[in-house]
N, C-alpha and C positions, 0 to 999 in steps of 0.2 A: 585396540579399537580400529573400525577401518576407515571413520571417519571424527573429527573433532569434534567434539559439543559444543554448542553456541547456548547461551543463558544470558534471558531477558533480565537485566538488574535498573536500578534507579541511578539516576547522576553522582549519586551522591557515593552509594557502593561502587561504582566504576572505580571514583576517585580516591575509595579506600585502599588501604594496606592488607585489610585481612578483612573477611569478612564472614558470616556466617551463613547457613543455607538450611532452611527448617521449610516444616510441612509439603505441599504437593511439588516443589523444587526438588528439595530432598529424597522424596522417594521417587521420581523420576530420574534421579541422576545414580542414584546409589543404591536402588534395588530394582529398578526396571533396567535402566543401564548399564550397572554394575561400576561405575567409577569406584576406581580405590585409591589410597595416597601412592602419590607423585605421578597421577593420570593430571596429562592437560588440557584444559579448555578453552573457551573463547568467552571474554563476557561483553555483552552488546549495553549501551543504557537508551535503544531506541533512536537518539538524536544523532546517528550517526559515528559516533566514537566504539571504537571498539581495545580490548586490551586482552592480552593471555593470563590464564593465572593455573596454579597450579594446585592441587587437591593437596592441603597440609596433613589434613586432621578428618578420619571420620569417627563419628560416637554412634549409639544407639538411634537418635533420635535427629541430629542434625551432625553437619560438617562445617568443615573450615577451608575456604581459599587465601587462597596468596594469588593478587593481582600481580603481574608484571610490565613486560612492554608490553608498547603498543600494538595494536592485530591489524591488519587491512578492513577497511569499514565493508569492501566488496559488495559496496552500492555504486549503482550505475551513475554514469558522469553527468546523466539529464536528467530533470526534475519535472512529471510528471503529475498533473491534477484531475483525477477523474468526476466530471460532475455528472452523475447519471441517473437516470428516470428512474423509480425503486420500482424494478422489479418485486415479483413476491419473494416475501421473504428467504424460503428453502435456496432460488436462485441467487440472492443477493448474498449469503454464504459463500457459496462457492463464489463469487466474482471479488469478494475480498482477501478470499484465502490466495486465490491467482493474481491478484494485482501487489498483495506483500510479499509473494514470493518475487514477483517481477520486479519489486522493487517501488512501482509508485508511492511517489509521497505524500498524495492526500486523495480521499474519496468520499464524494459529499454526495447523498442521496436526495434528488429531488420528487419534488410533488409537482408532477406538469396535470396539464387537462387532460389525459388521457390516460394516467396515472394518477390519480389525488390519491397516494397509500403512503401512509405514515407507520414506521413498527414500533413505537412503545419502547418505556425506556430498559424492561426486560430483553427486549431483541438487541438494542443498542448496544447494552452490556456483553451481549451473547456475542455480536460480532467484534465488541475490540479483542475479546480473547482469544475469538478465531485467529485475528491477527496477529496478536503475541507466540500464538503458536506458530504460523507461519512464518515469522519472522523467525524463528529458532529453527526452524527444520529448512529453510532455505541460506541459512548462514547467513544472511544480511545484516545491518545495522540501522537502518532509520525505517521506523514504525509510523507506517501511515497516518495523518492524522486522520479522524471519521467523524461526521456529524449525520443526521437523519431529519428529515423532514424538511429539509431546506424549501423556502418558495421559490418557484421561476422567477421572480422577480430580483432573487439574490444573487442570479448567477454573476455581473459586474463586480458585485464583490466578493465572492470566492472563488474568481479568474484573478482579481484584483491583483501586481507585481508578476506577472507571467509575461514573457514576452511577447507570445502570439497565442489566442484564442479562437478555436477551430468548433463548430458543431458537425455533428456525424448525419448525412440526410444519405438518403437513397438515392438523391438527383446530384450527379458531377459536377463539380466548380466549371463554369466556364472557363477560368484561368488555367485547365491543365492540372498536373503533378505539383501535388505542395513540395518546396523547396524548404528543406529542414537544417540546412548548411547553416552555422553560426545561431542556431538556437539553443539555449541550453534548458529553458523553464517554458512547458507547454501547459496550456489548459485545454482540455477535449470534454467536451458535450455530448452526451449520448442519450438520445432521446429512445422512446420507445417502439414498440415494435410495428405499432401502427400508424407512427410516424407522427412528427409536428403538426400543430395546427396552423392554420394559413395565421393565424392572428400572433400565433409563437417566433413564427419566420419573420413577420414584417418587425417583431419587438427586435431578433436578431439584427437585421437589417438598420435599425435603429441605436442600436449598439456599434454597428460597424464590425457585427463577427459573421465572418465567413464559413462554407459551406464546403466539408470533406467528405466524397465517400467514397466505402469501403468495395464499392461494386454494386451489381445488382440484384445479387441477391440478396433477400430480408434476413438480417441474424437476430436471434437475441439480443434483447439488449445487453446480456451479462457475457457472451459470445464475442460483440461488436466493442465493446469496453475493452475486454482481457487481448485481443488483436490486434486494436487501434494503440493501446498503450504498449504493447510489445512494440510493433511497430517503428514508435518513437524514441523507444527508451534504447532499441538494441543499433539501428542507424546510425547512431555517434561512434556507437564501438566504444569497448573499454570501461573499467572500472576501479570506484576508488579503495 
C-alpha cells in the first residue's frame, strides 16, 4: 500500500486486544482496499488517541485486528473552535469536510439575523459522517465535535474555556496584527457574508470579543472559516 489506513473505531475498541471489523468498515478496508493479513493500519477512537494494529484474520464477511502500540495522534498542537453562520447546507459540507481534515476541534453552526437557517436532524447526521470520513482520509485523530442551530446568543458558551475569542468582520482591528504567540485554544466567529448587524457588534462589544479580519475582500463564509482556522492552527507549527 502507498499509504496507511486510518479507521475511525470507539474507545472502547482502541483499548481492546483484538477486535473485529464487519459491514461498510469491512468492505471498505478489504474489498475496496484490498487489506489482507499482516497489512497494517492505524486505528483512531476520535479523541485523539491513536494505536497501530495489524490485520490477524480475514473471513468472508468480517476481519480481525490486533491493536498494538501507540500511533502519533498527527493533530495539530492548537485547538481550534469554529462558530459559524450556517451557510446552506451543500456549502456547510464542504467547510466540515476542510476543517476535520485541518484538524479543528469543534464546529458549531449558528442562527444569526441574516442567517436564521437551521438543517434538521437528517442534515446533522449527514455531516458528522462527513466528518468521520474526513477524519480517516486526512489521518488525524480528534473528530470534531458538531452541533447545528446554535443561537447567537450562545456564542459565550461555546467560546467558553478558549483562551482568546476573535469574530471575523471586514473592518480591521485598530490594534493591528493579532498576536498568536502563547496561545494554544482559539474560538473564531465567522459571521456571514453580508456581514453583522450593527445590533450583533454592540452584543460583541459587550462580550468584550474583538474584531479580525481577513482583508478586504468579501469570502464566503465557508471560504473565511476553512482560512481563518488554517491560519491558526498551522502558526504554532508542529504536531502531536
Amino acid at each position: 500500500m502507498s499509504a496507511i489506513t486510518s479507521l475511525l473505531v470507539s474507545v472502547e475498541e482502541l483499548a481492546s486486544e483484538r477486535l473485529e471489523i464487519s459491514g461498510e468498515p469491512y468492505r471498505h478496508l478489504f474489498r475496496a482496499r484490498r487489506l489482507a493479513c499482516g497489512d497494517r493500519l492505524r486505528l483512531v477512537d476520535g479523541e485523539g488517541r491513536a494505536r497501530w494494529a495489524r490485520v490477524a484474520e480475514v473471513g468472508a464477511k468480517s476481519a480481525w485486528l490486533e491493536p498494538g502500540a501507540t500511533a502519533p495522534s498527527q493533530d495539530p498542537v492548537r485547538r481550534v473552535r469554529l462558530l459559524v453562520a450556517s451557510p446552506r447546507f451543500q456549502r456547510a459540507t464542504w467547510l466540515v469536510e476542510k476543517a476535520t481534515e485541518l484538524g479543528v476541534a469543534e464546529i458549531h453552526f449558528l442562527s444569526t439575523e441574516r442567517t436564521p437557517r437551521e438543517y434538521g436532524e437528517g442534515n446533522s447526521r449527514r455531516l458528522e459522517r462527513i466528518a468521520r470520513s474526513a477524519l480517516e482520509q486526512s489521518q488525524g485523530s480528534l473528530l470534531p465535535k458538531l452541533s447545528c442551530g446554535c443561537s447567537f446568543d450562545e456564542i459565550p458558551r461555546l467560546a467558553a474555556g478558549c483562551e482568546v475569542t476573535w469574530y471575523l468582520d471586514t473592518t480591521p482591528s485598530e490594534e493591528g496584527p493579532v498576536d498568536t504567540s502563547g496561545t494554544d485554544s482559539t474560538a473564531l466567529v465567522v459571521g456571514p457574508e453580508g456581514g453583522w448587524s450593527e445590533g450583533e457588534r454592540a452584543r460583541f462589544e459587550a462580550w468584550e470579543i474583538k474584531s479580525w479580519s481577513l482583508g478586504a475582500r468579501v469570502l464566503r463564509v465557508e471560504t473565511a472559516a476553512v482560512v481563518a482556522a488554517a491560519w491558526w492552527l498551522t502558526s504554532a507549527g508542529g504536531e502531536g
